[in-house]
C-alpha positions as CSV (number, residue, x, y, z in Angstrom):
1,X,49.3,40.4,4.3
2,X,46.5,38.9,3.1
3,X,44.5,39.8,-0.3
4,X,42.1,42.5,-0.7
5,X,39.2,42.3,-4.1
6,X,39.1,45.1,-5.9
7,X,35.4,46.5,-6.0
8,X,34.2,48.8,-3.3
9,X,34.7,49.4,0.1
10,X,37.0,46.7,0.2
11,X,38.1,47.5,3.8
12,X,35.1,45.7,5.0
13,X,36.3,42.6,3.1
14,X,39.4,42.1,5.0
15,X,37.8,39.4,7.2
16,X,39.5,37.3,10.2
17,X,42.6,39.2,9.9
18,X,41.1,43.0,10.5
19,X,40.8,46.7,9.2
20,X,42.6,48.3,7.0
21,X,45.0,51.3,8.6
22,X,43.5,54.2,6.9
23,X,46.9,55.4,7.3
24,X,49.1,53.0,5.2
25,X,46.9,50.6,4.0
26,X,47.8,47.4,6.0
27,X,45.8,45.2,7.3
28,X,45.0,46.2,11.5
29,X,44.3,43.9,13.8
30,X,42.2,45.5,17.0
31,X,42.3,44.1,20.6
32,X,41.2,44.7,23.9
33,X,43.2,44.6,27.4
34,X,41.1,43.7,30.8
35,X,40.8,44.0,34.4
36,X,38.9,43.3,37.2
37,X,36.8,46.9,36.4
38,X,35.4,44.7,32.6
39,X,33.9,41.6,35.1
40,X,33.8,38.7,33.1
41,X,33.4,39.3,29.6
42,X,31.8,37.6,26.9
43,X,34.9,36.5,25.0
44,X,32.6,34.8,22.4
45,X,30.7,37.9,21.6
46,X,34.1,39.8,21.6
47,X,35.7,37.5,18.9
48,X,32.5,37.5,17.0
49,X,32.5,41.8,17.1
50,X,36.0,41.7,15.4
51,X,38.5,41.6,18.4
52,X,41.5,39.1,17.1
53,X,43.7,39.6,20.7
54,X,43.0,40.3,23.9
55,X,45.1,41.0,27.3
56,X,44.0,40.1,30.3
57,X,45.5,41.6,33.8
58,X,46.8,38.0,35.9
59,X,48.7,39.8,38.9
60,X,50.4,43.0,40.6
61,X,53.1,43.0,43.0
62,X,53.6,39.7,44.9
63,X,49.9,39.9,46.5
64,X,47.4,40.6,44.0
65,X,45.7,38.6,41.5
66,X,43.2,39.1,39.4
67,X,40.1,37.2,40.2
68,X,38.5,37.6,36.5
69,X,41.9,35.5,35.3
70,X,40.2,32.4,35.1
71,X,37.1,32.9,32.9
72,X,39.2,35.4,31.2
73,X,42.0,32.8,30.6
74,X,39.4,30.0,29.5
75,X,37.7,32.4,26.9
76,X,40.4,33.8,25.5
77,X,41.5,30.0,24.7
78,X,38.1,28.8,23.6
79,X,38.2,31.2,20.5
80,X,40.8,28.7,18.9
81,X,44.0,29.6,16.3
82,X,41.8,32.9,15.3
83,X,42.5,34.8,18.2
84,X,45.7,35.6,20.5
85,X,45.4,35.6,24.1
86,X,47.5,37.5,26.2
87,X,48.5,37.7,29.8
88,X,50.2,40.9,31.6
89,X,51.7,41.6,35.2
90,X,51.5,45.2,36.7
91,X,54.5,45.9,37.7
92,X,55.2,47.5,41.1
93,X,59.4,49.2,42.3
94,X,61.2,46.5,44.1
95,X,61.9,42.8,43.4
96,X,61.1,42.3,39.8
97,X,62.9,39.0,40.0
98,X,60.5,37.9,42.9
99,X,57.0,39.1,41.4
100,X,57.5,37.4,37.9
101,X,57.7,34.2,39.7
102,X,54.8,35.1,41.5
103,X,52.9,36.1,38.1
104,X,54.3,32.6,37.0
105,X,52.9,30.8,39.9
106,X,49.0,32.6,39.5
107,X,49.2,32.3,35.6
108,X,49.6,29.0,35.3
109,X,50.9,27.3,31.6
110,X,51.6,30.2,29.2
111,X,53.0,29.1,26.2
112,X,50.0,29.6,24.0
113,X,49.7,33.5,25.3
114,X,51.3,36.4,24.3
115,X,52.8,37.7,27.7
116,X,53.1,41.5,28.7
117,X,54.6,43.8,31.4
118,X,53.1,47.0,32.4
119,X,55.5,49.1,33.6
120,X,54.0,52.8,34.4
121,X,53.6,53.4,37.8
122,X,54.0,52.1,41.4
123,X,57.7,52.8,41.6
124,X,58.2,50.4,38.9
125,X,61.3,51.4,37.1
126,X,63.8,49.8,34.0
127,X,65.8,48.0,36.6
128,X,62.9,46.4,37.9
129,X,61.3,45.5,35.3
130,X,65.0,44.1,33.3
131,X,65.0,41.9,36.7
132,X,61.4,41.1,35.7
133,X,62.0,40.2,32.3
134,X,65.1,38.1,33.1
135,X,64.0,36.0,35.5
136,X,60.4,35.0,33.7
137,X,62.8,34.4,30.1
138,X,65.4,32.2,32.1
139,X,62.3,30.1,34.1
140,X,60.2,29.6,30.5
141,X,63.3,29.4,28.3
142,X,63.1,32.3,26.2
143,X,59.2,33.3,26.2
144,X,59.2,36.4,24.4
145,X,57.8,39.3,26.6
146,X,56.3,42.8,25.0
147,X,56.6,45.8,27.1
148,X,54.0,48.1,27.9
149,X,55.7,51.2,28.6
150,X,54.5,54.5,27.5
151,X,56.1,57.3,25.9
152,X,55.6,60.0,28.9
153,X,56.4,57.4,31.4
154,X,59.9,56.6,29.3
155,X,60.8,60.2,28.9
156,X,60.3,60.6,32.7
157,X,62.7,58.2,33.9
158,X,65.0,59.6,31.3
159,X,64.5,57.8,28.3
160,X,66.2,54.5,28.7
161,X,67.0,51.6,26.7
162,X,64.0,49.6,26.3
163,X,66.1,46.3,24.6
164,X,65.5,44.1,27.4
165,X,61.7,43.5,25.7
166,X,61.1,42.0,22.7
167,X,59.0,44.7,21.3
168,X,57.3,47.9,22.7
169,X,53.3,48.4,23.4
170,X,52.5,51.9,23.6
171,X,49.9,53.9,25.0
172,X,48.8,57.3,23.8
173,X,44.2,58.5,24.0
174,X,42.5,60.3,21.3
175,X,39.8,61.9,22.8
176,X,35.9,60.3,23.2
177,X,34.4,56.8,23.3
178,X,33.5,54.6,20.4
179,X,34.0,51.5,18.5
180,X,37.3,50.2,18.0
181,X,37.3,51.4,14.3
182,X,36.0,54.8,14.7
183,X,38.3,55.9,17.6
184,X,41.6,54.7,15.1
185,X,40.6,56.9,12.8
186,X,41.5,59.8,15.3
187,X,45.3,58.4,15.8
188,X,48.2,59.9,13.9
189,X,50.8,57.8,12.5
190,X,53.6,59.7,14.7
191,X,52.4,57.4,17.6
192,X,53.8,54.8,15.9
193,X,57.1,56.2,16.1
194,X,60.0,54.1,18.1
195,X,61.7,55.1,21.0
196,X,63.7,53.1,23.3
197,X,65.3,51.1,20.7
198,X,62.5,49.1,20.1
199,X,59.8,49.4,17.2
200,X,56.2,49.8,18.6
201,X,54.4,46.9,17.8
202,X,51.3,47.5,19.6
203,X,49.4,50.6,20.2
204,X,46.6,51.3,23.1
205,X,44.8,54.5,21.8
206,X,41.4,54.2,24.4
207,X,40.5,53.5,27.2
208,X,36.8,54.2,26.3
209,X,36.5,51.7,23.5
210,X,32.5,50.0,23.2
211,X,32.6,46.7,22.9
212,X,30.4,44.0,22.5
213,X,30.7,41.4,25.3
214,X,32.4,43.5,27.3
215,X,30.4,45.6,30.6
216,X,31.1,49.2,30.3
217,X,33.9,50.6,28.6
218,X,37.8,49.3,27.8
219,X,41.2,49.8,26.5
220,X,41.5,49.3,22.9
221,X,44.2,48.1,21.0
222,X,45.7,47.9,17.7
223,X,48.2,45.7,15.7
224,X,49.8,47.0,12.1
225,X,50.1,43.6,10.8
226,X,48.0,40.3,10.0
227,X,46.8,37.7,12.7
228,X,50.3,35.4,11.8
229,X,52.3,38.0,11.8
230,X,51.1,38.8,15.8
231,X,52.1,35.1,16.3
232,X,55.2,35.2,15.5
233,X,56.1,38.2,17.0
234,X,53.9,37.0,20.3
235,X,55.0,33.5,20.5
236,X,57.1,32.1,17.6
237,X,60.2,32.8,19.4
238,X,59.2,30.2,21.8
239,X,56.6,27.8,20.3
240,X,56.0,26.6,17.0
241,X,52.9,28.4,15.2
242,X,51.1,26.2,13.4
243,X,49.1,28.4,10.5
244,X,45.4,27.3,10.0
245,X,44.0,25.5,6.7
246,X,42.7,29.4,5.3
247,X,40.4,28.7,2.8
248,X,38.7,31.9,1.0
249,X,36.3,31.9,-1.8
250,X,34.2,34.5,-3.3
251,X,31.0,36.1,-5.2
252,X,31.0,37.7,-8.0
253,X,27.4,36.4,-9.8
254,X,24.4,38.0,-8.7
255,X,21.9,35.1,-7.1
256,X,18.0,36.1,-6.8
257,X,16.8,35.9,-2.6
258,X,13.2,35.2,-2.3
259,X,11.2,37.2,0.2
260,X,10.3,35.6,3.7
261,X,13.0,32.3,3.0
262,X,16.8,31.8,3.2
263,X,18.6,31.2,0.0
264,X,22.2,29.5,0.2
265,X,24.5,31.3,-1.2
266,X,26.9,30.1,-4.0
267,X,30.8,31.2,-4.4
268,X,31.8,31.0,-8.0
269,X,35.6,31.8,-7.0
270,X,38.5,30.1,-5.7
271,X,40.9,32.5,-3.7
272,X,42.4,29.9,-1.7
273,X,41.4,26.0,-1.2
274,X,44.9,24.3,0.2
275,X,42.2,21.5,1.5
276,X,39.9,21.2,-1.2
277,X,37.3,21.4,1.0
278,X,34.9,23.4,-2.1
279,X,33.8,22.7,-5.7
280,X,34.7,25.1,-8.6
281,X,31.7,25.2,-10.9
282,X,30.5,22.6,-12.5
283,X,27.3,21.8,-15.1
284,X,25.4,21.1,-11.7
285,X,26.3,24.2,-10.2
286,X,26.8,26.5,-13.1
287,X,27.3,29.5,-10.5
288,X,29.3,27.9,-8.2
289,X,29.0,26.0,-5.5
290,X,27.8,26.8,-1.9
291,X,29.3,24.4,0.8
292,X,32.8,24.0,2.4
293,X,33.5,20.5,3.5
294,X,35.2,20.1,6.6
295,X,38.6,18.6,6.1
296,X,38.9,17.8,9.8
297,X,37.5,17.5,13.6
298,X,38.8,20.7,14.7
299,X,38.0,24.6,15.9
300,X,36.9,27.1,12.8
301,X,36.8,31.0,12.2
302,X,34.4,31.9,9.7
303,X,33.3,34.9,8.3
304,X,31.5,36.3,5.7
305,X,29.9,39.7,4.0
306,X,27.7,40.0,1.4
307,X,26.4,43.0,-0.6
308,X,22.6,43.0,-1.5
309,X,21.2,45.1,-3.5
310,X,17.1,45.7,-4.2
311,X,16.2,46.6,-0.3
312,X,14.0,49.7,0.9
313,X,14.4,51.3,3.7
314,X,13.2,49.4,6.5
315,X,13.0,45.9,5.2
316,X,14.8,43.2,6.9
317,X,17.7,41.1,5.7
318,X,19.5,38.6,7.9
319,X,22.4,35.9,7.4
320,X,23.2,32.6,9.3
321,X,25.4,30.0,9.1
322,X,24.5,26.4,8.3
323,X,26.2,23.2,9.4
324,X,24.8,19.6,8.3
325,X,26.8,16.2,8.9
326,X,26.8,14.4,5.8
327,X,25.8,10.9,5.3
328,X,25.2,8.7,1.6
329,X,25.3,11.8,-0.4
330,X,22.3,13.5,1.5
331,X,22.1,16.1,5.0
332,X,21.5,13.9,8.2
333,X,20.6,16.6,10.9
334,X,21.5,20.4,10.8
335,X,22.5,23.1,12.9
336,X,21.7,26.8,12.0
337,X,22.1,30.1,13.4
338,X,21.3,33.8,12.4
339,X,24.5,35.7,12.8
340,X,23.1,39.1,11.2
341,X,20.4,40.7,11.4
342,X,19.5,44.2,10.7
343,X,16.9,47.1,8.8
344,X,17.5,48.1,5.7
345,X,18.4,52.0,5.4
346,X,18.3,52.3,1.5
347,X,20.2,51.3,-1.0
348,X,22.3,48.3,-1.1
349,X,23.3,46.7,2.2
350,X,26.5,44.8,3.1
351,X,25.6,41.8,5.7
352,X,28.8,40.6,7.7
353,X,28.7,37.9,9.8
354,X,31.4,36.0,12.1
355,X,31.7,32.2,13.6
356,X,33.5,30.5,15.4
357,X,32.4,27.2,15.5
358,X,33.7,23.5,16.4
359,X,34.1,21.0,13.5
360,X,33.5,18.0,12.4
361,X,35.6,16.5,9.7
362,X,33.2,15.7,6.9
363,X,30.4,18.2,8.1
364,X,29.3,20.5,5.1
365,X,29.3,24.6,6.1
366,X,26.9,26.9,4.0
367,X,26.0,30.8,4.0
368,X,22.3,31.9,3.6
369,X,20.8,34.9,3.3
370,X,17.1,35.8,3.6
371,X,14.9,39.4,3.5
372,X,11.9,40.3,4.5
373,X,9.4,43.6,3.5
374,X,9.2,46.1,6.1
375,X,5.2,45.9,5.2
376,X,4.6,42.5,5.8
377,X,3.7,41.8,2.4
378,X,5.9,42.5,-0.9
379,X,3.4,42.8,-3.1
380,X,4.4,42.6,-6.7
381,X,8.3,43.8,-5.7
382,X,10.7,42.0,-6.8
383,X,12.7,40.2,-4.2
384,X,16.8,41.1,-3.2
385,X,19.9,40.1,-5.4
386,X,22.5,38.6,-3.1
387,X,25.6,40.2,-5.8
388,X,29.0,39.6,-4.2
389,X,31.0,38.6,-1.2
390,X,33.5,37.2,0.3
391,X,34.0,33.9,2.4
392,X,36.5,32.4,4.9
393,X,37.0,29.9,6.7
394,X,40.0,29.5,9.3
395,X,40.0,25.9,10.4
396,X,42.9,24.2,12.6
397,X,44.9,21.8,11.5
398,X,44.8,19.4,14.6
């Protein structure tokens, strides 16, 4: 599990990894699974809206496959070592044996997904889907599978041992349509009971979850455990998982915004810095300093939230990234982009923001905030404090 600060709503500092369960207290993950029905989804926009795994339907039978597989498959890896992909076959009564080598054929290379069978329907039954799970384990050398297999659908067929799978995804709807986060609320921690044998790792709760980047509505999932921890039970048994450079720093000095321009933001503490990629104050920066230095050429999640107080209802605030290569001690070109941007509705705001972004080794990351007076014109108001926040960057080794 990772660390949580102390002061307020600290649930909405738990960034990269997830939620909190409002439950036990653990850090949740949420993901999505897709179809055909979801088109092609944004997979970018979905990473960026909190999702950290996603399944994506590859085949059914022995004569179906998904023609969204593809993009889908291509996103999902795009988002780098801050998201898991998954792959799942619906499983259909007969050869089980025959349609996991056809789900291996339309799948292509797998060993950086998290691989599912969905067995609920269709005639599917345990023996089909043990045959299913044998024969993709002996033709990948162990690839760990999860088993979607619901509770009602395991008490029909006489509640069976379930130990053929590696662990259990279950399925269970509270009622309505909503945000990932608001629908968990509904659940009750009896869903997470075990049956089968084997502990429920994951749980599908919706199948009317909103979802930026994704057309219309979709299942929604969620994981009682950190973004590592879903690695290793996903793919660890079969590949190495290599654990991003997680670097995390923090606010805790209140920094004056100026109306109408962004103002970098400084960190004044040091939760984590394994690559001494930041400064800890100094007599230059007496409240901390505000860049990350890349510490290599590769793929990073970062995310941020902010708390500003001083804001009216109505004004604007908004919160992009910056990324400048670095030459003789001075920026040599920039990139920047707004990643919040939102009204004001009294009292202080919290401005979260998510990136994932390619690397350069040596290129120097900041966070910058900036507001703006619903009026047009502040007057003689004084301008936002940007107060404290949280900061992290989860950058791939190689």
């Amino acid at each position: 599990m990772i660390a949580r600060l102390t002061w307020p709503l600290e649930a909405e500092l738990v960034l990269s990894q997830g939620d909190l369960d409002h439950q036990k207290g653990d850090v949740l993950l949420y993901g999505i699974d897709v179809a055909s029905y979801q088109g092609n989804p944004n997979w970018a926009a979905v990473h960026r809206s909190g999702i950290r795994f996603g399944f994506s339907k590859v085949t059914e039978n022995t004569d179906y496959t998904n023609p969204t597989w593809g993009h889908n498959r291509s996103g999902m890896l795009a988002l780098g070592a801050g998201f898991v992909p998954g792959a799942y076959h619906f499983l259909h009564g007969g050869n089980g044996a025959a349609q996991a080598r056809y789900f291996l054929a339309k799948a292509g290379e797998l060993s950086r997904f998290a691989v599912a069978l969905d067995v609920e329907a269709s005639g599917a039954n345990v023996s089909t889907a043990r045959e299913w799970v044998a024969e993709f384990k002996d033709r990948t050398g162990g690839q760990p599978v999860i088993g979607y297999f619901p509770r009602w659908y395991w008490e029909a067929h006489g509640r069976p041992d379930l130990g053929f799978f590696d662990t259990i995804w279950q399925s269970r709807y509270v009622s309505g349509s909503g945000t990932p986060a608001a629908l968990y609320r509904k659940v009750s921690s009896s869903w997470w009971v075990q049956f089968g044998g084997e502990p429920i790792s994951i749980l599908q709760y919706s199948s009317s979850g909103a979802v930026p980047g994704v057309p219309g509505r979709c299942d929604v999932n969620a994981f009682r455990g950190s973004l590592a921890e879903l690695k290793v039970l996903a793919l660890s048994d079969f590949q190495e998982v290599e654990v991003p450079i997680r670097s995390s720093y923090g606010k805790s000095r209140p920094q004056n915004l100026e109306w109408g321009r962004f103002t970098r933001l400084n960190w004044d503490i040091t939760h984590a810095d394994p690559a001494k990629a930041h400064s800890v104050p100094d007599k230059d920066h007496p409240d901390g300093y505000p860049g990350y230095v890349a510490p290599a050429s590769t793929w990073a999640d970062i995310d941020t939230v902010v708390r500003i107080e001083g804001l009216s209802e109505g004004d604007e605030y908004q919160l992009q990234f910056e990324v400048h290569d670095w030459t003789d001690g001075k920026s040599a070109g920039s990139w920047t982009e707004v990643r919040a941007d939102a009204k004001a509705t009294g009292g202080d705001q919290f401005a979260t923001a998510a990136m994932p972004k390619g690397l350069r080794k040596g290129q120097h990351v900041y966070v910058s905030v900036a507001a703006f007076p619903a009026s047009g014109n502040p007057g003689d108001r004084p301008a936002p404090r940007a107060t404290v926040g949280r900061w992290t960057i989860a950058q791939d080794r190689r």
